[in-house]
N, C-alpha and C positions, 0 to 999 in steps of 0.2 A: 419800503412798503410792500413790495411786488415779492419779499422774500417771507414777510410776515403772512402775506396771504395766503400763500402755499404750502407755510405751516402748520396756517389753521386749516386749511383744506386737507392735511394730510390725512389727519384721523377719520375724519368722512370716506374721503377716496381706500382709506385700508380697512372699513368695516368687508368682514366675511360675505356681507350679501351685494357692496357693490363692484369687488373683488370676483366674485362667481358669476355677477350682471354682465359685468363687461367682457370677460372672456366667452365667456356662453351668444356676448353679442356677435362678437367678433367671428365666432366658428359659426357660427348661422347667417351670416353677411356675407362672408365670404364664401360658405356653399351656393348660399343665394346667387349671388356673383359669376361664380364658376356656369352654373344650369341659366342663369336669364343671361349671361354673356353671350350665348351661342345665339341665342338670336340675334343682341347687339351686333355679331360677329356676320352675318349672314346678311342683315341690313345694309354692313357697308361694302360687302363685296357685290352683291347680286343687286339690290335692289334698283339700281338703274339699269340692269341689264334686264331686269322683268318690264319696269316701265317701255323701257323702249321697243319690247317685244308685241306690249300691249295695245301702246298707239301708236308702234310703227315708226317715231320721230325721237332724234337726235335732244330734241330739246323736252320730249318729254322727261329724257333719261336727267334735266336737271332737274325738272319740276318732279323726281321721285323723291330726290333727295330734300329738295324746299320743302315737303309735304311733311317727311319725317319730322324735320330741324321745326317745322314749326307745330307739329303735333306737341315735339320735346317741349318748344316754348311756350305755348297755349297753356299746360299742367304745371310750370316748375311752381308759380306761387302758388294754388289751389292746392297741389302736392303739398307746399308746405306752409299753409293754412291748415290743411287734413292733419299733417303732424302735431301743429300747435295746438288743435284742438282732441284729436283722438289720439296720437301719440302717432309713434314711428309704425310700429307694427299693421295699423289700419293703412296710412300711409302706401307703404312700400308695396305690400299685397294687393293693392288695388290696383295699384300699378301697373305691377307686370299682368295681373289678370286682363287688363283693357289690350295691352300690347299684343296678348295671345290672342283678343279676340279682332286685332288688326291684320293677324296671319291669317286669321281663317277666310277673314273678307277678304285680304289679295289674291290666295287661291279662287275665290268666287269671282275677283275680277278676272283671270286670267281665262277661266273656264267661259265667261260670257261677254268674253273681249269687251268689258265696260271701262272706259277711262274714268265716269262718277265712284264707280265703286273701287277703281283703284288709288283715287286722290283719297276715297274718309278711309280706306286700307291701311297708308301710309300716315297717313295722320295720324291713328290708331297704333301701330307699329313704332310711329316716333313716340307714344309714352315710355315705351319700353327705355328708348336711352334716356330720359328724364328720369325715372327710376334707378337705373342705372348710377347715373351722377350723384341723386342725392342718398343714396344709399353710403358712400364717402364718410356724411356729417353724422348717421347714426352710430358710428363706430367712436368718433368724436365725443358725442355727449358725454360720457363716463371715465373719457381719459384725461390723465395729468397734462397742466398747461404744457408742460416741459417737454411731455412725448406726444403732441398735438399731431403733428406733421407726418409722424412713423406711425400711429396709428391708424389716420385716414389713411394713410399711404398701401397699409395690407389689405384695404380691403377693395382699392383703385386696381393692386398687384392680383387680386384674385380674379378677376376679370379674365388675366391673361390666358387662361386657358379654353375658358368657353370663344374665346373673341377669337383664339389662334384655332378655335374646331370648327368653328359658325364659316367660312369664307371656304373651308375645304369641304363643306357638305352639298357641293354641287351636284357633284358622281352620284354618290350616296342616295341622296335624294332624288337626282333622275331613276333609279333604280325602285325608290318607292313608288315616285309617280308612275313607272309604268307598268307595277302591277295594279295602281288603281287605275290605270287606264286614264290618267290627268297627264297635261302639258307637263315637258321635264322640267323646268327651273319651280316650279311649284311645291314638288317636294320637299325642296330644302326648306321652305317656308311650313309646310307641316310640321316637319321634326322642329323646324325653331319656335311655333308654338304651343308646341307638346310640351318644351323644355320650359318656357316660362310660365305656362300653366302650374311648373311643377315646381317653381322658384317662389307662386304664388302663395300656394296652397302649405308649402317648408314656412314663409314668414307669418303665417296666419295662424297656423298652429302652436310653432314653435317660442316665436319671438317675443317671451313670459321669463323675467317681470319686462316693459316695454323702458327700452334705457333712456328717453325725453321723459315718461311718466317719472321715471326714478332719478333723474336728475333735477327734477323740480325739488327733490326734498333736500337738496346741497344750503349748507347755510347761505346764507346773501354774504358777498362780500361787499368792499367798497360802492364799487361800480354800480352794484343791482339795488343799493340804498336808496329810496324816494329824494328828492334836491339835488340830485348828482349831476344833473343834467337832462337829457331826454327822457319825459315820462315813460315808462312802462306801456305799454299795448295792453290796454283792455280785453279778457277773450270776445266782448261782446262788440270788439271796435269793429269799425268797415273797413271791409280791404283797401281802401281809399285812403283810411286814416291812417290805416298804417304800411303804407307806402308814403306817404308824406312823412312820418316821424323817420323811414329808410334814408328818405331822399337827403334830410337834415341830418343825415349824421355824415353820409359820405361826402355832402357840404364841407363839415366840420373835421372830418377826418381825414384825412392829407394820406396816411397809408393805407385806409379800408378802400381808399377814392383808388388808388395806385393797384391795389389787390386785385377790385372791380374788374378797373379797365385791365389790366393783364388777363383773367379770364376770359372775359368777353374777346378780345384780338386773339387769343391762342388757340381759341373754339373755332372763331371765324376761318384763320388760317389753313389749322387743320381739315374742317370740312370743307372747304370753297377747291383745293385740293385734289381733297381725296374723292369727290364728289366723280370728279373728270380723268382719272385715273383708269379706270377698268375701258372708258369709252378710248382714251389716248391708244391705252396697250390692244386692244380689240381691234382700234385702225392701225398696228403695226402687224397684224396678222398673230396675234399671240394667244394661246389655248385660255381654257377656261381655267384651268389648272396651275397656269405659270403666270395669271391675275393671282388667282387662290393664293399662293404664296407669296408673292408680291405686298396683298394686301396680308396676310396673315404677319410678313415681316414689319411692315406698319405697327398691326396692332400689337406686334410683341413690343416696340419701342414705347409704343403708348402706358402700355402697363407690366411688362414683366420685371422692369425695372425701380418701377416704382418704392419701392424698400429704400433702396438704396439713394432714392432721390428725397424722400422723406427723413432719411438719414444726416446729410448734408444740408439739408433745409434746416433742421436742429442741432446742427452742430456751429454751420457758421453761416445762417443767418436766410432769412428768409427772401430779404433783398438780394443779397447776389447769386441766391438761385433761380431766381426771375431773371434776371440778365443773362444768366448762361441761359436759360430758356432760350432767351430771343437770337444771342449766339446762335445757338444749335438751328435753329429756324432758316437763318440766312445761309448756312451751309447749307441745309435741305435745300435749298430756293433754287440754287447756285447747282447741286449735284443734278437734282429733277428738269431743271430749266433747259439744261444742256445734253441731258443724257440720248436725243434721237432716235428714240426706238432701242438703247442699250437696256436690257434687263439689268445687267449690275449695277451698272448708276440708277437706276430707277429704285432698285429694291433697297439700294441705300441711301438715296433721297427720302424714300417713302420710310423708310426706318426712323431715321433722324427726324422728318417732320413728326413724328410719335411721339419721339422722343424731347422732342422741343416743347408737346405738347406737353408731358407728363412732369418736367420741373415748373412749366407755368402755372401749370393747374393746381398742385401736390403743393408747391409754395406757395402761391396766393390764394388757395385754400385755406391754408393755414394760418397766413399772415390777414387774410378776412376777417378768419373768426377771433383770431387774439385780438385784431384793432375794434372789435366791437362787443358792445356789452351782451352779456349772457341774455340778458331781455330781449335785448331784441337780434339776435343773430338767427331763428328762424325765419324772420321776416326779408332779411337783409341774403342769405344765404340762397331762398328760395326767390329773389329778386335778382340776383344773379347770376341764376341757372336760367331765368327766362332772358334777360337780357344778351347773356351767352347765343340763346338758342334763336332768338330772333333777329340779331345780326349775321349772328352764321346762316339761317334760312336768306337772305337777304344775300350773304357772296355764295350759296349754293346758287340762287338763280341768275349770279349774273354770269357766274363761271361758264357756262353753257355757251353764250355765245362770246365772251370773252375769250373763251379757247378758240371758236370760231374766225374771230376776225384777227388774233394776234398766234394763234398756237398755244400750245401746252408749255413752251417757254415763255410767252408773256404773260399766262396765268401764273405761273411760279413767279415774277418779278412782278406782278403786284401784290402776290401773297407775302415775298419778302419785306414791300416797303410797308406794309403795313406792320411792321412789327417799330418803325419807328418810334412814333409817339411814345410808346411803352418807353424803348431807351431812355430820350428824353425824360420822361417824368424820375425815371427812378432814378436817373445819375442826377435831377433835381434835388430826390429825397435827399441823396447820402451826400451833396453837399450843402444841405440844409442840415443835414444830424451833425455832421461835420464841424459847422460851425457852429452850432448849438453847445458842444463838448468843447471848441476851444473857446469856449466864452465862458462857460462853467471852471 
């Protein structure tokens, strides 16, 4: 059946206009990507370093990062409701345009030492990485089931370089602020919303025909047939309602459930983390520069690899590249936890939790939207990126004083143990498939 479908999808997927849609998607996702990266990139290096400048306290510096992760999670379903309704293009440019307009307000906070106006800053500033994320599924729409994984994957990978620029524009940006006469860490937050201002105005223009619009006219296969199962989402339903037809399917669905939770734990990990990172290395006496790098090698793991992890996801299987995820994770736990102030273990801690992060994500991405129906995978997709965001905001603010009472090595060994469950479920799954196939 799964091979008939993809031959009747063939001739859809190789007309000349949805051939020209999706690459044309892809090159403008990925610029996108590159230019609103740098601010992603600048968020996770500096931004606790501005909060903590601003109100002076240790624990403001978690509550910068709670502020983003939950700005992120406040927008993922709204973001993608906007989608479902106006398409991707409305979507994604709203997006970064609110996030530019959360730099301008942290520069305002810093200038009138206000912490109100530094919490809706951050808030603000966290759309930016919720756009970010969901920007992944627009490159998906118009790709072959089969190259699902490698296609979000390019455009996770194009991140990498705004995100490896965004964490070095400290310098740089002292240099702006003090020709306008603004506090140094300010600056870098200008150029990072100049830069998604411009990531904005690229998808708003350019992103024609809009690839969720042009994927609506794919034939229905099986799945998206009326009596199959779970009704269809009305455009007219409440977000209520269709969050409840979400919540019934990852009920019903044993790998979309597995998918989920592996996002949500690999977000959490990673940010509760990297959250406390810049403050651990700053109490070791370490420049702003040898953070910059530190964290920029994080973000290379997070995404420059990504190709190659979307590779391996579609080649053999999307289950056991979730597992190596959570592998890679307990090494980071294990390098980070131990390292005392060493930069080498640190920067290869912090690489590997990137990297741990990018086969969870990149696979159970993937393996999300194959386990659920094309009808309702915006719903379920954009329910995911909140859930992600709102338990991550939740270990950002415990991490603060979790590092407090046990150190920067008990924060890594409860980031590691939380990768358990995940284990558990999926060596569940493959000896459920397992014995599925010796019964067949």
């Amino acid at each position: 059946m799964a091979s008939s479908q993809q031959a009747e999808a063939a001739p859809w997927e190789a007309e000349a206009q949805v051939v020209a849609a999706q690459k044309r998607t892809v090159r403008l996702l990925a610029a996108a990507q590159i230019i609103g990266g740098v601010g992603v990139g600048v968020a996770s290096s500096l931004g606790s370093l501005l909060a903590e400048s601003v109100a002076q306290s240790e624990t403001y510096a978690g509550l910068a990062r709670t502020a983003m992760t939950a700005g992120a999670a406040a927008v993922g379903v709204p973001l993608a409701f906007l989608a479902q309704r106006r398409g991707r293009r409305s979507s994604l440019s709203a997006g970064w345009l609110a996030a530019a307009i959360g730099g301008f307000t942290l520069v305002a906070a810093v200038v009138l030492g206000s912490i109100s106006l530094l919490v809706v800053g951050m808030l603000l500033f966290g759309i930016g990485s919720a756009t970010n994320q969901q920007s992944r599924y627009a490159a998906a729409d118009l790709a072959r089931p089969d190259r699902r994984a490698r296609a979000l994957s390019i455009v996770v990978w194009s991140t990498t370089i705004g995100s490896v620029v965004g964490p070095n524009l400290a310098e740089p940006g002292a240099a702006v602020a003090a020709v306008l006469r603004l506090p140094p860490l300010t600056g870098a937050f200008l150029l990072a919303s100049g830069c998604m201002t411009l990531a904005s105005v690229l998808l708003w223009i350019w992103l024609r025909p809009d690839p969720l619009v042009l994927a609506r006219q794919r034939p229905q296969d099986e799945a998206e047939r009326p009596g199959t199962g779970t009704p269809s989402p009305d455009p007219s339903e409440s977000m209520a309602g269709t969050l409840r037809m979400v919540r019934d399917h990852l009920r019903r669905a044993p790998r979309a459930a597995f998918a989920f939770l592996t996002i949500v734990v690999a977000h959490t990990v990673m940010v509760a983390v990297m959250t406390m990172t810049p403050v651990s290395m700053a109490r070791h006496g370490e420049t702003l520069t040898v953070v910059g790098i530190t964290i920029s090698g994080h973000l290379l793991g997070m995404y420059a690899f990504s190709p190659v992890v979307g590779w391996l996801a579609d080649r053999f299987g999307r289950l056991p590249a979730t597992l190596a995820g959570q592998a890679v994770f307990v090494v980071s736990a294990l390098l980070s936890g131990l390292s005392h102030g060493s930069v080498p273990m640190m920067v290869a801690g912090l690489f590997l939790l990137g990297l741990g992060w990018s086969f969870s994500l990149v696979a159970g991405s993937a393996m999300l939207s194959e386990a659920t129906p094309a009808r309702l995978r915006p719903g379920v997709q954009g329910t995911a990126d909140t859930v992600m965001n709102v338990v991550a905001a939740v270990g950002a603010s415990l991490s603060g004083p979790l590092m407090g009472s046990t150190g920067f090595g008990g924060l890594n060994a409860f980031a590691g143990a939380l990768v358990l469950p995940v284990v558990v479920f999926g060596f569940f799954l493959a000896h459920t498939r397992s014995r599925t196939r010796a019964t067949v």
